[in-house]
C-alpha positions in Angstrom: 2.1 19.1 -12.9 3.0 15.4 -12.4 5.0 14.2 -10.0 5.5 11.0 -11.4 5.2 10.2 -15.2 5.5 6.7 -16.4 5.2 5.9 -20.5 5.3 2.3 -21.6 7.6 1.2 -18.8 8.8 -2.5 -19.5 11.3 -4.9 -17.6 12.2 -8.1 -18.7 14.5 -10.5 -16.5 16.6 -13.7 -17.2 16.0 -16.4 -14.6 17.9 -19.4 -14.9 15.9 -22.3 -15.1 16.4 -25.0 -11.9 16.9 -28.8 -13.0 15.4 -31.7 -10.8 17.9 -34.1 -8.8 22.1 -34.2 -8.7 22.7 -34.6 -12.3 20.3 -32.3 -13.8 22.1 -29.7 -11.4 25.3 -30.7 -12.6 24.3 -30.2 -16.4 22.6 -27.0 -15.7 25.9 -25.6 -14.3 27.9 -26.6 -17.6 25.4 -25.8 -19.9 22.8 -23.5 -18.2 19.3 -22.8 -19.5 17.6 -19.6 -18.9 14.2 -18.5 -19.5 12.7 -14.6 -19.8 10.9 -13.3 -17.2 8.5 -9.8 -17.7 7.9 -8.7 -14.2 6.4 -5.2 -15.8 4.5 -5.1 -19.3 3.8 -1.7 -21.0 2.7 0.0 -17.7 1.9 4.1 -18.5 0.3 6.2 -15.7 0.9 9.7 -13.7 0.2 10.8 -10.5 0.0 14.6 -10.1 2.2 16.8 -7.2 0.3 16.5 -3.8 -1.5 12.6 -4.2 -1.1 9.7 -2.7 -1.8 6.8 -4.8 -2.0 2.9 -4.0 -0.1 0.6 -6.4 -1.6 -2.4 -5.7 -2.1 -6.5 -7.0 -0.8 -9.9 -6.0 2.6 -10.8 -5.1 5.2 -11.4 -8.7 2.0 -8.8 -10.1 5.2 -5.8 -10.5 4.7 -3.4 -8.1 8.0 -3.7 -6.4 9.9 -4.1 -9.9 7.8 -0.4 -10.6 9.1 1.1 -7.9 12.4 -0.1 -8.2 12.9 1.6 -11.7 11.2 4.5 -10.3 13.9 5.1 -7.8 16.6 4.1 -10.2 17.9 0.9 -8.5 16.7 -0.6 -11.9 16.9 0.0 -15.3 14.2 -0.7 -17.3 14.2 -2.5 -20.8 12.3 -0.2 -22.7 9.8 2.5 -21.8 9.8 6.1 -20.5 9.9 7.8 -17.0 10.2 10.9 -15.2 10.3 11.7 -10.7 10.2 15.7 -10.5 11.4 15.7 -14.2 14.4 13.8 -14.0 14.9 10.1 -15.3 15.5 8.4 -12.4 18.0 6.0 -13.6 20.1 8.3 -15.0 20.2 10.9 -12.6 19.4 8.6 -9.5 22.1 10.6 -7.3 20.8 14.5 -7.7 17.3 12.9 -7.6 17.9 10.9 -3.9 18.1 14.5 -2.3 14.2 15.5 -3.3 12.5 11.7 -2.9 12.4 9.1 0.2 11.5 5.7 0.3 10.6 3.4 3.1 10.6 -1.1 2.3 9.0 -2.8 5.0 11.9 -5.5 4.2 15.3 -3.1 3.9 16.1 -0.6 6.6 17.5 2.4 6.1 18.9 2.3 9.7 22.4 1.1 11.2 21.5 -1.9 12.7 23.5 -1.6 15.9 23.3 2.3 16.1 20.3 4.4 17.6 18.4 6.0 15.5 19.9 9.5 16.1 23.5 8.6 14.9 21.4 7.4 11.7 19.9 10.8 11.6 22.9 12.8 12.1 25.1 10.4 9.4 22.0 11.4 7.1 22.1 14.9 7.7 25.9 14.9 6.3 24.8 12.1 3.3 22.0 14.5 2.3 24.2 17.9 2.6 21.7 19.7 4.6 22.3 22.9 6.6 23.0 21.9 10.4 20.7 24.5 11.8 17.6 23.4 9.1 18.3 19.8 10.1 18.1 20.3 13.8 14.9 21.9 13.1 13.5 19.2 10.8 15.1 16.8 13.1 13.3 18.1 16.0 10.3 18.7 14.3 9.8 14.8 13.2 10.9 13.3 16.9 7.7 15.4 18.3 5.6 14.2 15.1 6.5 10.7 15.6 6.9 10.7 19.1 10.7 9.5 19.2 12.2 11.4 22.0 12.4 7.8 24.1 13.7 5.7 21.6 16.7 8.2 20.1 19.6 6.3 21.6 18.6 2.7 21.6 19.7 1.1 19.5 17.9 -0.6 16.0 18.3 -3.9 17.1 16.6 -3.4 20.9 13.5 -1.7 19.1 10.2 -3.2 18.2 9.2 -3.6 14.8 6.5 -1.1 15.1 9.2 1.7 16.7 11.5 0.6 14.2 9.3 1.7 11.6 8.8 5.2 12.9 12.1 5.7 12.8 12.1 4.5 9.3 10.1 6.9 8.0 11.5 9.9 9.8 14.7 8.8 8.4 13.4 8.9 4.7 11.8 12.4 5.7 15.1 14.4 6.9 16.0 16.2 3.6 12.0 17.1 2.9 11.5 15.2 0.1 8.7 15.4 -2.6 7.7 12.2 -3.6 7.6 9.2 -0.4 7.5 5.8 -2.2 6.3 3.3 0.1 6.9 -0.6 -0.5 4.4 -2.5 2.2 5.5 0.0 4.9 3.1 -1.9 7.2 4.2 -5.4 6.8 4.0 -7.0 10.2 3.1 -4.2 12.5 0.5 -5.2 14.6 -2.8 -2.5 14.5 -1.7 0.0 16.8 1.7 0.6 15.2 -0.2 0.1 11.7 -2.7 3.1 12.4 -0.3 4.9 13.7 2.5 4.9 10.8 -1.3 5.4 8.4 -1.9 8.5 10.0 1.6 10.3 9.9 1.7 9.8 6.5 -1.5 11.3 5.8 -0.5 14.0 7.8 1.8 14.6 5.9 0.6 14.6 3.0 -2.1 16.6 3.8 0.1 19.5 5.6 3.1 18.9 3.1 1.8 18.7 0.3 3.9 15.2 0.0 3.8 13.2 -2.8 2.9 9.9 -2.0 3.3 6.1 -3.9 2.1 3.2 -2.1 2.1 -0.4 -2.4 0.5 -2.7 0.0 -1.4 -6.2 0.9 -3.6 -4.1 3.8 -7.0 -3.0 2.8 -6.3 -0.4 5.3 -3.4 1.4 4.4 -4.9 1.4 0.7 -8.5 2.8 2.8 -7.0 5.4 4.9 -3.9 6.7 3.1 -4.8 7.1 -0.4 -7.6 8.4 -2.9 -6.5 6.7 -6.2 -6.0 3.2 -6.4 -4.6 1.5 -9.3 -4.0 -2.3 -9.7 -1.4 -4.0 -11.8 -1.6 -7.8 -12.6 0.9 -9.9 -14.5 2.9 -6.8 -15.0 0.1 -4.7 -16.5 -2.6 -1.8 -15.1 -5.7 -3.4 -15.4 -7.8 -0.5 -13.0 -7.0 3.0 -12.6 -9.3 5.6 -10.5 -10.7 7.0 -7.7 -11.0 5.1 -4.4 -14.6 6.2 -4.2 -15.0 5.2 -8.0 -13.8 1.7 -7.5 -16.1 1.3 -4.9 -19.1 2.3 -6.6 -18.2 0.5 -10.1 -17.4 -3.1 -7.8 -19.6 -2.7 -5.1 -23.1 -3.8 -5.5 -23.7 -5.4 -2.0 -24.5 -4.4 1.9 -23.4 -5.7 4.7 -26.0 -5.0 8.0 -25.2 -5.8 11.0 -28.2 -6.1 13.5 -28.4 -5.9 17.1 -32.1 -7.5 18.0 -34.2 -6.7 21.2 -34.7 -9.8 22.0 -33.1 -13.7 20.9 -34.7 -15.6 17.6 -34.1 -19.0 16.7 -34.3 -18.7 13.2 -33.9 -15.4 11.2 -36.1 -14.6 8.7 -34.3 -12.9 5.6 -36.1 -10.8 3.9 -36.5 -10.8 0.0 -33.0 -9.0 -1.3 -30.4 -10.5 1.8 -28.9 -13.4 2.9 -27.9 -14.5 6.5 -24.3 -14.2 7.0 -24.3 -15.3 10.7 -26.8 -15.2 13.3 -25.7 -15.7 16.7 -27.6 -14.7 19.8 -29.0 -11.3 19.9 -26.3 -10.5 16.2 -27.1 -10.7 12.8 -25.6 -10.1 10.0 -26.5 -9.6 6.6 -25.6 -9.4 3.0 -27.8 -7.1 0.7 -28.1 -7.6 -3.2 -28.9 -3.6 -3.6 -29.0 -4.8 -7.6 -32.2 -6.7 -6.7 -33.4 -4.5 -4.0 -32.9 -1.3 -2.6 -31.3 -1.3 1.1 -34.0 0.9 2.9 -36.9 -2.2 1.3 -34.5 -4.2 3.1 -34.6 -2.6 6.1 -38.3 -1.6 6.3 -38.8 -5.6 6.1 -36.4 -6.2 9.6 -38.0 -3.0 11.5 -41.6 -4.2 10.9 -40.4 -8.0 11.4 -38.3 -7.2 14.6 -37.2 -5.1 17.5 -34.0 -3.5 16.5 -31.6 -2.1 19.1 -28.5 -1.0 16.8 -28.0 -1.1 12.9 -24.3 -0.5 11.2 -24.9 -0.6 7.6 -21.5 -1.2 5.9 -19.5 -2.0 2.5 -17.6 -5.4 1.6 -14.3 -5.4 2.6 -12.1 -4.1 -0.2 -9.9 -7.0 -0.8 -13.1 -8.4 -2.1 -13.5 -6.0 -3.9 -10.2 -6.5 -5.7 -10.6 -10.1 -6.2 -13.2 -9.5 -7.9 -11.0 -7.4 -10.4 -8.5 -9.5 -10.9 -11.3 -12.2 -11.9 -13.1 -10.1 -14.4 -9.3 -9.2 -16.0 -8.1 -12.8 -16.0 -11.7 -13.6 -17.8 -10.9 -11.0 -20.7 
């Protein structure tokens, strides 16, 4: 059963058009000129009960505008969609208690409060049961590791604690579907892995719905097993994480710890040298052209080798690369 159904969603917006210098500002205030804006163009996908999908592309691409609508804080101008069966901007109220959302730019926290007045005002905004919050409430302060930061306030914690308390917040009343809008924006990478693996967690233990959008290759890597990417306003990929991989990646990268220093590495037939620096090389493979073991018999009979790491591009390449291919159609 989906989670999420989306059919033909569009949003149109009217921006007012800027004029250059004093009196083209003046005129545009007594006679102002708009233009149309489509931030999201005919976008139709599901995502099923119990996955966690990335929503991905550029910045203006839609994903935010998506969401938006998906939570009910916008209404869309034409186009069909459904959270846990209900349309979410009609019945955005009775469908708050059963979803969460986290926006690495809005807090759902008071500012000037610690975080457990901000749990125990939730509690009485989401109608739960005292005893079943305590429990739940408890339950995430060991998951997150909280217990220190309960009654400092918002504005004394870091960004990265800040954020734990985030999600804890938007995880009080159990929801079913988590939409996350660049949850990791800023963290540095401890507080980044971190937030990555509680919501795996939980989506693995709970059975939590999850809907991500972010710029890190990370999140996208570690969270999520679906990947679709929207551009101008419209999917242009949808599939498996594993699938995108193998459809876009048709390079290696080896990186080469040598026995002993060379002056000048000699690639073999089927790979380029990346960078070459004292006893580390690193290369690029064309497996296309040439299989990655050819490749590697070549350096092993050529060299001594101390350590191999034999990886994939980075996949922000690998999206680039989409977007290219979609802006040549």
């Amino acid at each position: 059963m989906a989670a999420i159904s989306v059919a033909g969603l569009r949003k149109e917006f009217r921006a007012r058009i800027k004029a250059a210098g004093l009196k083209g500002s003046l005129q545009a205030l007594v006679n102002p000129v708009y233009r149309e804006v489509l931030a999201v163009n005919d976008v139709s996908f599901a995502v099923e009960a119990g996955e966690a999908m990335a929503f991905i592309g550029p910045n203006g691409a839609g994903k935010s505008t998506t969401i938006k609508m998906l939570t009910g804080i916008l209404h869309p101008t034409a186009g069909e969609a459904k959270v846990l069966g209900r349309v979410p901007w009609r019945e955005r109220t009775a469908l708050a208690f059963r979803v969460g959302s986290v926006f690495g730019q809005k807090s759902l926290l008071w500012f000037h409060l610690p975080p457990l007045d901000t749990f125990n005002l939730l509690m009485r905004i989401y109608e739960l049961d005292p005893a079943a919050y305590k429990r739940r409430r408890d339950e995430l302060i060991g998951l997150f590791s909280l217990e220190p930061l309960l009654t400092t306030p918002v504005r004394k914690l870091s960004l990265g604690e800040r954020m734990r308390c985030e999600l804890a917040a938007a995880l009080l009343h159990q929801p079913q579907v988590l939409f996350l809008d660049e949850p990791t924006v800023g963290l540095d990478i401890v507080a980044r892995q971190t937030i990555r693996d509680l919501i795996r967690r939980l989506n693995r233990e709970e059975g939590l719905t999850v809907l991500l959008t972010s710029h890190d290759v990370g999140d996208v890597e570690q969270v999520c097993k679906r990947v679709m990417v929207i551009n101008h306003g419209q999917v242009i990929y949808d599939d498996s994480l594993q699938a995108l991989r193998r459809e876009y990646v048709h390079t290696k990268v080896i990186d080469l710890k040598l026995s002993t220093q060379v002056e000048e590495f000699a690639s073999p037939p089927g790979a380029r040298v990346v960078k070459a620096k004292g006893y580390g090389v690193k290369l690029e493979v064309d497996t296309v052209s040439r299989a990655i073991d050819a490749v590697l018999a070549d350096i092993l009979a050529a060299y001594g080798v101390v350590d191999v790491n034999i990886t994939d591009p980075p996949l922000e390449d690998i999206i680039t690369r989409i977007y290219r291919e979609a802006a040549a159609q």
